[in-house]
C-alpha positions as CSV (number, residue, x, y, z in Angstrom):
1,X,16.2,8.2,-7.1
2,X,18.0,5.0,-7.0
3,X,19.9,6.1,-3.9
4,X,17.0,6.4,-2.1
5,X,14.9,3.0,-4.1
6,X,18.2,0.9,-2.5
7,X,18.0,2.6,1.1
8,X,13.7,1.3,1.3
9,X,14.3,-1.7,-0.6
10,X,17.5,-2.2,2.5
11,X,14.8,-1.0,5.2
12,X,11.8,-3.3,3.5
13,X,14.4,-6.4,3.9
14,X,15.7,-5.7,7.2
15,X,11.9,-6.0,8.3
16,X,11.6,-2.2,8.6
17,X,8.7,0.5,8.1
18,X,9.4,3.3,5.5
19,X,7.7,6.6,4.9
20,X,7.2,7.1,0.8
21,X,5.6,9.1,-1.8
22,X,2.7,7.1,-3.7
23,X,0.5,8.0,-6.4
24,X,-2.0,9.0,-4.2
25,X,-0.4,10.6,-0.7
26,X,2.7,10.0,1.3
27,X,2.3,6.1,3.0
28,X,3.9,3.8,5.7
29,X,5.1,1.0,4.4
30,X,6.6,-2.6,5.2
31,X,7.1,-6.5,3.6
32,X,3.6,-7.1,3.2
33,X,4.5,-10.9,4.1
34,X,6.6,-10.0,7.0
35,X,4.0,-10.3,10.1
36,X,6.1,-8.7,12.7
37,X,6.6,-5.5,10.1
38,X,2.9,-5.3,9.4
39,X,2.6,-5.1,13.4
40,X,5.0,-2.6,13.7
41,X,2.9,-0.3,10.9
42,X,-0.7,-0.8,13.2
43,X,1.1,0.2,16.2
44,X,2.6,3.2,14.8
45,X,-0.4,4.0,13.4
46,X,-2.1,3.2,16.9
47,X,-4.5,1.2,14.7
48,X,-6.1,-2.2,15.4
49,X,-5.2,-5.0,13.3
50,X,-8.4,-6.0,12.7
51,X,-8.9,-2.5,10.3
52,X,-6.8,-4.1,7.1
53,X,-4.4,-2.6,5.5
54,X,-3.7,-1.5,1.4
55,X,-0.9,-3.3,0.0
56,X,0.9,-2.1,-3.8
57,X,2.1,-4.6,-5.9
58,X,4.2,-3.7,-9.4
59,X,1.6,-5.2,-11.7
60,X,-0.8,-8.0,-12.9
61,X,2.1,-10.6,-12.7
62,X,2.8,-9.7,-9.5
63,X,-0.3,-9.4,-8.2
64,X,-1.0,-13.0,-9.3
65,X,1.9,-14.3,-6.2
66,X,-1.2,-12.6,-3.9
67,X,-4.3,-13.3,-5.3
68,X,-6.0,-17.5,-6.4
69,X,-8.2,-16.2,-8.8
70,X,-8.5,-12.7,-10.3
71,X,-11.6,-11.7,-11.4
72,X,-11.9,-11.3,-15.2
73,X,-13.4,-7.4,-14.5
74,X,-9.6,-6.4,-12.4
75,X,-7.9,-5.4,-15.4
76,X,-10.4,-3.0,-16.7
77,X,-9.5,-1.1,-13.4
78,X,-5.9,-1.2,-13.7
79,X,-5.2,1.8,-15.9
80,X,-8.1,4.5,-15.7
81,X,-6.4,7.9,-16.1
82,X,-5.6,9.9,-13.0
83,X,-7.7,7.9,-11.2
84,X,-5.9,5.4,-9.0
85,X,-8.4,2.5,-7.7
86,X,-7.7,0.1,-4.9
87,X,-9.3,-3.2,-5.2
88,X,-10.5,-6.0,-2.6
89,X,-9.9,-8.8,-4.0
90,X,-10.8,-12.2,-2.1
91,X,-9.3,-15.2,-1.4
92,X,-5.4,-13.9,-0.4
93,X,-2.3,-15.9,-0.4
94,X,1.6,-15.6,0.6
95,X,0.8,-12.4,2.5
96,X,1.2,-11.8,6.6
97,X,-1.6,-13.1,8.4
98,X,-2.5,-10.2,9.9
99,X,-2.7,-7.8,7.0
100,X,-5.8,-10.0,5.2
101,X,-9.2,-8.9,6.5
102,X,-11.4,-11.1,9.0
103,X,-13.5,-11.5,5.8
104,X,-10.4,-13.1,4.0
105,X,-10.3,-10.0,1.6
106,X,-7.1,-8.1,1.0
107,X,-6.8,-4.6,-0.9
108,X,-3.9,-4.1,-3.3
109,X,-3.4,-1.2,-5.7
110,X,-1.2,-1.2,-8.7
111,X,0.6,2.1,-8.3
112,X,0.7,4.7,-11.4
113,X,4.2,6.3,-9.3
114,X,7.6,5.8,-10.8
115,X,9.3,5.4,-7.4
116,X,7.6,2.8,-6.1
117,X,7.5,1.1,-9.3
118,X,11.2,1.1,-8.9
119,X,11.0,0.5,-5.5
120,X,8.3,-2.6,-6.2
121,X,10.4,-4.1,-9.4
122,X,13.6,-3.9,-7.1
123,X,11.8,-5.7,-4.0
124,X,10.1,-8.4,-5.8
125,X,7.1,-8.3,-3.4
126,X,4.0,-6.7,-2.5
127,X,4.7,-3.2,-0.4
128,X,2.1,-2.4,2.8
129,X,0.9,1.2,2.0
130,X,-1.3,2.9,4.3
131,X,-1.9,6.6,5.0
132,X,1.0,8.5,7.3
133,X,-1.2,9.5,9.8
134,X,-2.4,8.3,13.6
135,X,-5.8,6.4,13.1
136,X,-8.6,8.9,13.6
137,X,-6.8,11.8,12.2
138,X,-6.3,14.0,9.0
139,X,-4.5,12.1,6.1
140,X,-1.7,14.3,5.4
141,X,-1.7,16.1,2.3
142,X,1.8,17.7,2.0
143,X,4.6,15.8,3.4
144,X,4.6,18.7,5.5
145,X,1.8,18.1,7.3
146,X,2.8,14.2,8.4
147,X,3.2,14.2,12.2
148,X,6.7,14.6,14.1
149,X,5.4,10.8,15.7
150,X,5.1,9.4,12.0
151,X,8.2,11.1,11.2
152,X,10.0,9.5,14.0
153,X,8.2,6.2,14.0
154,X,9.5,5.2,10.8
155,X,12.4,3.3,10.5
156,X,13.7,5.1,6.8
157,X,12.0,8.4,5.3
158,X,12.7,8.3,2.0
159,X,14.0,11.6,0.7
160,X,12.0,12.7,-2.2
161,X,9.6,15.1,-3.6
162,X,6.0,13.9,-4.0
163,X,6.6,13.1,-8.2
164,X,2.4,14.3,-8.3
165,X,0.1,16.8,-6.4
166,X,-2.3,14.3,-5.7
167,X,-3.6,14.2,-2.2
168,X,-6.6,12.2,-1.8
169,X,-6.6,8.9,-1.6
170,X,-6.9,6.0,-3.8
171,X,-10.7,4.9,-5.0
172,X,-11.8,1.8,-3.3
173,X,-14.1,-0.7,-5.0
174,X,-14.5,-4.7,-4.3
175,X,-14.9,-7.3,-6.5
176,X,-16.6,-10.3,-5.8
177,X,-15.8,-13.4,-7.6
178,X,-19.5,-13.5,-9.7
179,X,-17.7,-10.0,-11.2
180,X,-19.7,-8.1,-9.1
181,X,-18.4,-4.5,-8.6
182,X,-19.3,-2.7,-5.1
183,X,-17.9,0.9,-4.3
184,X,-16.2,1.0,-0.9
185,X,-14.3,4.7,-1.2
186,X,-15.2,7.3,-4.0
């Protein structure tokens, strides 16, 4: 593993994209304060910019370099079981322009995956992860099925097995900063 946690966190510095397993299904990644990467992960996605992005960050202290205030309910949502939630959080900061939403929102998740873990801890920064499809089609859920474009898109494909047979993805829920909670994604 740490072979292949040293060859993304290489790519992720050089500005690259990089194919890798999450907790949820396989994702495209980038610097998620590096504009020009973020770019380079809508247009290989063929996905306008103004459709935001997920980003992962390691953990609550790291999420606090990307989000002003945290609402008091965001750590009830950190660790439910086998159930990986994605929240919008408002008001982002130190992150590329063009991955916050036009409604100043961003959506990070705090990943349950050892790899990026490592990958996250060894970076130091929040990681873009979005679905390894084109826009409009099938999220992939085998590596197998991610597209021979994706594939070859990509500037590093990191080589491991997915670590869980999870393939949905994450729940999606916003939270405003009166703590209330709003389902986005099931």
């Amino acid at each position: 593993m740490h072979k292949e946690v040293k060859k993304a966190f290489e790519t992720l510095i050089e500005g690259g994209t990089i194919l890798y397993p999450t907790d949820t299904v396989w994702g495209i990644g980038c610097d998620a304060s590096n504009p020009e990467a973020v770019q380079k992960v809508y247009e290989l996605k063929q996905r306008s910019d103004s459709k935001a992005l997920i980003c992962l960050v390691a953990d609550e202290r790291m999420l606090k370099k990307y989000i002003k205030d945290i609402p008091a309910a965001a750590p009830d949502f950190f660790d439910i079981p086998g159930q990986p939630i994605t929240i919008i959080y408002d008001g982002p900061q130190n992150l590329a322009p063009n991955l916050v939403g036009s409604d100043d929102t961003i959506a990070i998740r705090i990943p349950d995956n050892d790899f990026c873990f490592q990958l996250l801890r060894k970076f130091n920064s929040a990681i873009v992860s979005t679905s390894a499809n084109i826009s409009g089609q099938p999220t992939p859920t085998s590596f197998e099925e991610i597209s021979e474009e994706i594939l070859k898109g990509v500037d590093y494909v990191v080589n491991l097995p997915s670590e869980k047979s999870k393939t949905k993805p994450s729940s999606i829920i916003k939270l405003g900063k009166d703590g209330e909670v709003k389902i986005i994604r099931k």
